[in-house]
C-alpha positions in Angstrom: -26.5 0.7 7.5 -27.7 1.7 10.8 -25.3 1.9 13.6 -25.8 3.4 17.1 -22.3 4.6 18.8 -21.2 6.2 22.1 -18.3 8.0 22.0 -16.3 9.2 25.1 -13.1 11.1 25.7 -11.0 12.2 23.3 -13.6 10.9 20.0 -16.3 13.0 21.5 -14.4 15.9 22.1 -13.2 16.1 18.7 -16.6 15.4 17.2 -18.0 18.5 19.0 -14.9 20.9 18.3 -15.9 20.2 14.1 -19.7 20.5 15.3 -18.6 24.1 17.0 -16.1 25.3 14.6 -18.3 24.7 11.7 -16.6 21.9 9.9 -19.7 19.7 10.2 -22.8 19.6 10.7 -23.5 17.0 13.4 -21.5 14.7 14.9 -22.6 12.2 12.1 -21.6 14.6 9.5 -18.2 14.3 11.1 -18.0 11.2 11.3 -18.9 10.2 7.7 -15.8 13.0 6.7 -13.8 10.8 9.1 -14.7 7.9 7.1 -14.3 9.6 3.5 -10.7 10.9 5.3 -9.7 7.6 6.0 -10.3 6.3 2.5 -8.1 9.2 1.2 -5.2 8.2 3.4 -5.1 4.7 2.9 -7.0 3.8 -0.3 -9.3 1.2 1.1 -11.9 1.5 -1.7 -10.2 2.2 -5.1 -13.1 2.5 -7.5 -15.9 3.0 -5.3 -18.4 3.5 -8.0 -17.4 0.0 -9.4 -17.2 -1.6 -5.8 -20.7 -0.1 -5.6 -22.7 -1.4 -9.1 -20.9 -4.9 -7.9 -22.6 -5.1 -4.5 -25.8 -3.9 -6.2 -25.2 -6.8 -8.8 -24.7 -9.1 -5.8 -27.4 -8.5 -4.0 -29.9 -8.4 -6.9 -28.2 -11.9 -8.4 -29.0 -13.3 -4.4 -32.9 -12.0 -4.5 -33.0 -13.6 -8.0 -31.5 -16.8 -7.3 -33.9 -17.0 -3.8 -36.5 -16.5 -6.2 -35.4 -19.0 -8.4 -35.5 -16.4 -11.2 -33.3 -15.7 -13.8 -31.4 -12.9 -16.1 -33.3 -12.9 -19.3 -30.8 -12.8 -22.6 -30.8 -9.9 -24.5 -32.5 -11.7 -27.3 -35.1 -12.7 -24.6 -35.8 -9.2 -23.4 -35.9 -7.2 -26.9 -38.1 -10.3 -28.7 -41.7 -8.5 -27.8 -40.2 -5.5 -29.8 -39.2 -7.0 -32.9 
């Protein structure tokens, strides 16, 4: 996801204190630790490697179906090997 942000005030001067003091990076380095901080703190995203093979599954299942294609069985998919 791309986003463009402007920050002003208080937000920007934190983002270049960790930019100067060596925390991050960039400013979008600190801002993704922001992100990953936030997480920590209030658990937003539990499993996020399960959250993550879901959306994937999603997404995939959506192209599929636009398609009108479908998951083969595994019978279907190992029956040119046997």
């Amino acid at each position: 996801m791309r986003t463009t942000l402007q920050f002003e005030g208080t937000p920007e001067l934190i983002l270049k204190k960790a930019v100067e003091l060596g925390l991050a990076r960039s400013k979008t380095e600190a801002l993704r630790m922001g992100v990953f901080a936030l997480n920590r703190e209030f658990h937003l995203v539990k499993d996020i490697e399960k959250e993550l093979v879901a959306k994937k599954i999603m997404e995939e299942k959506k192209a599929m179906d636009e398609k009108g294609e479908k998951y083969l069985s595994e019978e279907e998919a190992l029956s040119k090997y046997r």
